[in-house]
VEXLUM-387838 format. One record per atom (N, C-alpha, C): residue in one letter; x, y, z. Coordinates in steps of 0.001 Angstrom, whole numbers, plus 524288, in hexadecimal, padded with zeros to 5 digits. Each point is the difference from the previous one (the first is absolute). Layout:
// residues N
AXYZ ...
// end
This chain:
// residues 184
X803397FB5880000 X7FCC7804A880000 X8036B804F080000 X8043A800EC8042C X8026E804677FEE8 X803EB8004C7FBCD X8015A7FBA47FDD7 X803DD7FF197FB81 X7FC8B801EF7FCFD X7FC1A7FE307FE98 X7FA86803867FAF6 X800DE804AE80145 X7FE1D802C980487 X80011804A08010A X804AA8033E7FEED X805C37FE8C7FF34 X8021B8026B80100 X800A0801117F9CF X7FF7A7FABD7FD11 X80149802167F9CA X7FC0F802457FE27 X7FB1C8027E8021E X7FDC88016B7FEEC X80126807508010C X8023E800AD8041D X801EF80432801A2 X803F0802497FC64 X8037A7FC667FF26 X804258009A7FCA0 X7FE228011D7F9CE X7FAFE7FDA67FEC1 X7FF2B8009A7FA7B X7FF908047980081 X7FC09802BD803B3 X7FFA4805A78003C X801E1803C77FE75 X803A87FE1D803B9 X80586804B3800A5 X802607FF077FB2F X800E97FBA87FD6E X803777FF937FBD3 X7FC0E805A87FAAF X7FAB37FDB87FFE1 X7FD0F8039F7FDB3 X800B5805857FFDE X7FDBE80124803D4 X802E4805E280077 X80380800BD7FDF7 X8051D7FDAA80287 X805F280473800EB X801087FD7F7F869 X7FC987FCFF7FD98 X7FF9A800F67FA17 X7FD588049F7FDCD X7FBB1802BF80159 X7FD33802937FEDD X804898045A80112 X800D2801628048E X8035380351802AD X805C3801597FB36 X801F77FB1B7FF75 X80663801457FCCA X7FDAD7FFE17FAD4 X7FD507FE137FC90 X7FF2D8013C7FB89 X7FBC08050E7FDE1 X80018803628043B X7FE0B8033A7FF98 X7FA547FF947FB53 X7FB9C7FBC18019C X7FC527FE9B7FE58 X7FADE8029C8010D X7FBCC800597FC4B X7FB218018A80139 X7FBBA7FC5F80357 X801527FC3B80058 X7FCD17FA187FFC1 X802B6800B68054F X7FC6F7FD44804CB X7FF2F7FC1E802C0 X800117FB7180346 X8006D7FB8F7FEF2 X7FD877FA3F7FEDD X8015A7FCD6804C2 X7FAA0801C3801A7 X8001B7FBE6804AC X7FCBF7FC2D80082 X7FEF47FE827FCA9 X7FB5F7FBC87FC56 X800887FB6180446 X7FCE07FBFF80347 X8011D7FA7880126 X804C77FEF7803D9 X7FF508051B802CC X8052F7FF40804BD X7FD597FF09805A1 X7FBC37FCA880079 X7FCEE7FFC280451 X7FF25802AC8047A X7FF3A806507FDEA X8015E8045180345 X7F984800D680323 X7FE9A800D080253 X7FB1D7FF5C803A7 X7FED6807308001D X803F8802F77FFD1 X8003680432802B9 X80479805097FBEE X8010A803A27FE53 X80303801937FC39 X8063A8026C804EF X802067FD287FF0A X807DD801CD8040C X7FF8D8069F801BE X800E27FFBA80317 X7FFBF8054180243 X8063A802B07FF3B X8026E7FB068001F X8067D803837FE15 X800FA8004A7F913 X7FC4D7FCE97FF1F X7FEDF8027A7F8E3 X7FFD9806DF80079 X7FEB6801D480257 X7FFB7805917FEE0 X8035B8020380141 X8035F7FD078041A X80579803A3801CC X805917FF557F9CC X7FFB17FC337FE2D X803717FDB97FB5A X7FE7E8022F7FC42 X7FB537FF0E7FE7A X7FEB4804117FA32 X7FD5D805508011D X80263803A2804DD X7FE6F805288012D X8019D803DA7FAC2 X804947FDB27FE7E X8017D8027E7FCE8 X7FDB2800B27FA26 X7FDD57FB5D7FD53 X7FEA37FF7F7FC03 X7F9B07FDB580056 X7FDF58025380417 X7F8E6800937FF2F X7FD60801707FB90 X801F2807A67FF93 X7FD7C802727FBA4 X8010A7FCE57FA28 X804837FD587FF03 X7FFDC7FCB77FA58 X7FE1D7FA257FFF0 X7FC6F7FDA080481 X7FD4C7FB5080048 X7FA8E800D67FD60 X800687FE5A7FB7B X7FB12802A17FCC5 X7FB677F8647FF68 X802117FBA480219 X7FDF17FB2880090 X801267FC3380328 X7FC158006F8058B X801537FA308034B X7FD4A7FCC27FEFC X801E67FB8C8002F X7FBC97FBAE7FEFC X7FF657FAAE80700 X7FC81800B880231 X800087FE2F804FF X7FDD77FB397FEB3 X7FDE37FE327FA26 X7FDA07FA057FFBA X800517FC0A80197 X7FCF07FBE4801EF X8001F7FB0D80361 X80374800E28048A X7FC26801D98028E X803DB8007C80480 X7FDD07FF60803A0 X7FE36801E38056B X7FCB37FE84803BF X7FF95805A980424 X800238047C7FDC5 X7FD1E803B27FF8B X7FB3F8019680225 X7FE74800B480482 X7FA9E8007C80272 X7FF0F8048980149 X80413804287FEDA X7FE4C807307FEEF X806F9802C080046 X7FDFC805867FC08 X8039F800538001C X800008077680326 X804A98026A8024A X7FE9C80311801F3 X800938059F7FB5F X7FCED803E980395 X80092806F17FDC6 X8053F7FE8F80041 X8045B7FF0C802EE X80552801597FEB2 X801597FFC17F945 X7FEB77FAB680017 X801597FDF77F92B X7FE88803DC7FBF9 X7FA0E8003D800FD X7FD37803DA7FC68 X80208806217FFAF X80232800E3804E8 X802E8806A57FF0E X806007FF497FE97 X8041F7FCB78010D X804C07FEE87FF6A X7FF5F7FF897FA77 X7FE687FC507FB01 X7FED67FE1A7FC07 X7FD1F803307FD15 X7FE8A8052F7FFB2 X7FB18804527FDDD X8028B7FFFD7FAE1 X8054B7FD057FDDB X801A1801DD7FA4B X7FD4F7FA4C7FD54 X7FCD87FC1C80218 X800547FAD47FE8D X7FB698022D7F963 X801737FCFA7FC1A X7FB547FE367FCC2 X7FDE37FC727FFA3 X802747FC69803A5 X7FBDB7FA0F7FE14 X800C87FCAF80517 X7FD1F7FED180112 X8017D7FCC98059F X7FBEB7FBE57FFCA X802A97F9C380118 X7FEB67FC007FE8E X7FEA27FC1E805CA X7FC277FFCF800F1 X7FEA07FDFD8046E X7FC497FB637FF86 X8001E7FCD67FC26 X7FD1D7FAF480019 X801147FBE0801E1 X7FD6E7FD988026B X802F67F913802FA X7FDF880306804E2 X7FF27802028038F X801ED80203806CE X7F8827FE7780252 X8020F80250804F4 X7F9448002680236 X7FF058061380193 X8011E802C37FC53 X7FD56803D68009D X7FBC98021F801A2 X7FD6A802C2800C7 X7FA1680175802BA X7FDE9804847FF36 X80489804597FF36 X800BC805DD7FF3C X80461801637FF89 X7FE5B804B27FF46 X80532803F57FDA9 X800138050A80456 X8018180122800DE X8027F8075780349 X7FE0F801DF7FE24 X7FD8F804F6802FA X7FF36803D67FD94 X8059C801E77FAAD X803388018D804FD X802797FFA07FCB4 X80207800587FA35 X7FDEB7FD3F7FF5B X8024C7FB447F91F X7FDBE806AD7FCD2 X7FEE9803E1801A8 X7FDF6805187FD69 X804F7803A67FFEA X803907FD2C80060 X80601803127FEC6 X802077FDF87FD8E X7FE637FBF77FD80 X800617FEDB7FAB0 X7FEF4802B67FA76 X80071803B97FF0D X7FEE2803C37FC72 X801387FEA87FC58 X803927FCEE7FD5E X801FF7FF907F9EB X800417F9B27FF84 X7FCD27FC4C8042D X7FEE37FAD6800DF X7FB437FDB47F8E1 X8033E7FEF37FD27 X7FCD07FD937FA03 X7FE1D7FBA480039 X801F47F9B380361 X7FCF67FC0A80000 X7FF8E7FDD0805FE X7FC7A7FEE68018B X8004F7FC6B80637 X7FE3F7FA9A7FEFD X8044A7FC64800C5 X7FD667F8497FF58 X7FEAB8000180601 X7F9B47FEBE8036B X7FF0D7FD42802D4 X7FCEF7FB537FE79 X8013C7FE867FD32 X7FC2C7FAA17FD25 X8022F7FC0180414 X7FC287FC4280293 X8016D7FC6480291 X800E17FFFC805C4 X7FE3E80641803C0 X7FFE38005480403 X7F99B7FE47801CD X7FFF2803A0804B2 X7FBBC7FF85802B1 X7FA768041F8015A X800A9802DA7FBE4 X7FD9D80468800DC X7F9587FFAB7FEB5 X7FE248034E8037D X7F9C67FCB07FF83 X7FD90805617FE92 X802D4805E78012E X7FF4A805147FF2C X8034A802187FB10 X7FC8D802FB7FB63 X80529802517FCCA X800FF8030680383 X806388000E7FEDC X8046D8035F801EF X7FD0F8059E7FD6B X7FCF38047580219 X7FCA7804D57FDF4 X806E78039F8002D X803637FE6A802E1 X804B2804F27FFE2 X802F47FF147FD46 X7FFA77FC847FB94 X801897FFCD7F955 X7FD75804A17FC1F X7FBBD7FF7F80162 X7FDD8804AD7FCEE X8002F806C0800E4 X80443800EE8019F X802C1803D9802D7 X8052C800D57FC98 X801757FBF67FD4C X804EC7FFDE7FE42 X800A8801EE7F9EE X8006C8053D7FE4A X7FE328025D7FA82 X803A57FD3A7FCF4 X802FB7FCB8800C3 X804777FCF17FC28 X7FE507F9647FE96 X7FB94800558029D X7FF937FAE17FF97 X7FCD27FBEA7FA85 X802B87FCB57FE38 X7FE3A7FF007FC45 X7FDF87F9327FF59 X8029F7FE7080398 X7FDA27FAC67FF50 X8000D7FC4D804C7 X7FB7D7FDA9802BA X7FEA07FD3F80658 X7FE9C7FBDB7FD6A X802A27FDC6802FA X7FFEE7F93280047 X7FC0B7FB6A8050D X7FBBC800BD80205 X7FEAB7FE1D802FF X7FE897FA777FF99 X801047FD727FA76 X7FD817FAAD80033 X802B27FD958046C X7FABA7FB608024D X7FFFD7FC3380283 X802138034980587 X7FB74801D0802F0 X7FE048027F80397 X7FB387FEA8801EA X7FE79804EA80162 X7FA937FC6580233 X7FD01805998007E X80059802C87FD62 X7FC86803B17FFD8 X7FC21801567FDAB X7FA7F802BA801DE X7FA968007C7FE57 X7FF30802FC7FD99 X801AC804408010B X7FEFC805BF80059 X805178041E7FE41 X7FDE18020B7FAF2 X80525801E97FCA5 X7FC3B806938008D X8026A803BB80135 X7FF038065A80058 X8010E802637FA1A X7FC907FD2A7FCDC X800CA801687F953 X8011F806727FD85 X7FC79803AE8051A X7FE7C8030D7FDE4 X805FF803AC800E8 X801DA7FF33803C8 X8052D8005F80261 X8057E7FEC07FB7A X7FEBF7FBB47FDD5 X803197FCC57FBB1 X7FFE0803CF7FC69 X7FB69800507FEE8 X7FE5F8029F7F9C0 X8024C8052E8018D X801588037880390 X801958050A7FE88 X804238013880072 X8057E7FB9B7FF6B X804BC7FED68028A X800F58014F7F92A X805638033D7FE73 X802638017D7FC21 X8033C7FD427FB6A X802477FD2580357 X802D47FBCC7FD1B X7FE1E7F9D9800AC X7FC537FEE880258 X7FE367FBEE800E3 X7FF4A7FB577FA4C X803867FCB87FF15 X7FE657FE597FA0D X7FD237F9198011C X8028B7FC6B805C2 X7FCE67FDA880016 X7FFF97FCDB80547 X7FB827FCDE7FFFE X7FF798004280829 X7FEF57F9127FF5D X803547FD5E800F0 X7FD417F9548006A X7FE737FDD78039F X7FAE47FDB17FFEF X7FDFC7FF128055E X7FDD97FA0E7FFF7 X800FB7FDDA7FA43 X800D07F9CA800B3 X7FF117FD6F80670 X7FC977FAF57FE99 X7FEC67FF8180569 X80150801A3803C2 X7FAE680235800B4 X7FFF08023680350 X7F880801CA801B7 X7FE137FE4080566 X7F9B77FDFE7FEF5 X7FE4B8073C7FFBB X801028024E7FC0F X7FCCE805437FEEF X7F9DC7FFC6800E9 X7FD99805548024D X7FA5F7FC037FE80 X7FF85803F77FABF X7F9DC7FCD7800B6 X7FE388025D7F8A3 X7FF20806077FEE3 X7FFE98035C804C9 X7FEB6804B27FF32 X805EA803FB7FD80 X8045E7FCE38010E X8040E802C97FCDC X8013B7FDF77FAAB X7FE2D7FC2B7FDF0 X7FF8A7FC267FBD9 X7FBFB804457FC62 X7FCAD801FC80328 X7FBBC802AB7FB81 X802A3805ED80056 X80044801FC80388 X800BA806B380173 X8067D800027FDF1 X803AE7FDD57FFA8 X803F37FFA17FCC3 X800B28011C7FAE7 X7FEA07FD5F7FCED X8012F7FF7B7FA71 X7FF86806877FE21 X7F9DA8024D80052 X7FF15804657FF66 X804E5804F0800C4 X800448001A803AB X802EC8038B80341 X806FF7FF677FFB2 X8029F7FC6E7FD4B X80538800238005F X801C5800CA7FB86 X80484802588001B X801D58000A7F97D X806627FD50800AC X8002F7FBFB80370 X8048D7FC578007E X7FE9A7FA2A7FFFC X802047FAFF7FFB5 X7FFCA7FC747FE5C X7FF0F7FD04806D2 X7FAE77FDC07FF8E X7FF357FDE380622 X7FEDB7FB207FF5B X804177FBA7800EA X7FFA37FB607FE12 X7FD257FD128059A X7FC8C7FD9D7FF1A X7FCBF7FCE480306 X7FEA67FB127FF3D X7FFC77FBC280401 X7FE057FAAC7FE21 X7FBBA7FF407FE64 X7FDA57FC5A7FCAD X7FAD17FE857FEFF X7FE457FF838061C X7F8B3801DC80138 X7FE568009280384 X7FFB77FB3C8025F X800617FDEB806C6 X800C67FBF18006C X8054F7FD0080185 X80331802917FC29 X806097FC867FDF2 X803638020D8067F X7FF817FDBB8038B X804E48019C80590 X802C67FF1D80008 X802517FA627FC15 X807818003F80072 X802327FDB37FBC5 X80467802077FEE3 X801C17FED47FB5B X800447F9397FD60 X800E87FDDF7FB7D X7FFEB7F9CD7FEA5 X806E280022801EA X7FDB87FB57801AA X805B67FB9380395 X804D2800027FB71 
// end
């Protein structure tokens, strides 16, 4: 167990202090069984925050992440958070200003994240395979760059299925009614 743990620590760190010396835009902390985001991550890449323009936190085990992240990271465009048990987002995540794609496909969220639609840069949300009912369309529809929102299973009810289509001028991919989880 602590032998796992420790190369797991080490992948970390190896990650970073890559990001760090190759003076990279990217990230990638993809599948490092991180529960929680390193709190000394911010002391190592203090320096090179403002040019982190993509993290990717995928498969990971993720059960929230804090306002720290969301204000340290305000240069991010794409931040990749699928695989985790997410639930919500920070307020926060609204200092994201120049934020273009968010992957939470595959968490736990039973509420849209409404402090996405705050974000005038935003162009494409990923929520498949969630568990949410209730999408704030009207909210969606007046977002600027918004080009497309996937909400693939996910048990919507029928009243955003009808009051949708009308009202968006971005691409809102949805399961056939019924359809709750993806084929095996």
């Amino acid at each position: 167990m602590l032998r796992k743990m420790g190369e797991a620590v080490a992948r970390v760190a190896r990650k970073v202090n890559e990001t760090v010396e190759s003076d990279s835009d990217t990230l990638d902390l993809a599948e490092c069984k991180l529960v929680s985001f390193p709190i000394g991550i911010y002391k190592v890449l203090r320096n090179v925050t403002d040019q982190i323009h993509l993290i990717t936190l995928a498969n990971n085990e993720l059960k929230s992440l804090t306002s720290k992240f969301m204000t340290t990271f305000c240069q991010l465009q794409e931040l990749r958070l699928e695989g985790n048990f997410l639930h919500r987002l920070p307020n926060e995540v609204s200092a994201l200003q120049h934020l273009k794609a968010i992957d939470l496909s595959r968490n736990q969220f039973h509420d849209f994240p409404e402090q996405l639609t705050t974000l005038p840069a935003l162009e494409t949300i990923n929520l498949e395979e969630n568990e949410i009912v209730d999408v704030p369309v009207e909210k969606l529809a007046a977002m600027p760059a918004l080009r497309s929102v996937n909400l693939r299973f996910n048990p919507l009810n029928a009243e955003v299925r009808v009051i949708a289509p009308p009202l968006i001028k971005f691409d809102m991919l949805m399961s056939p009614e019924g359809t709750l989880a993806p084929p095996p």
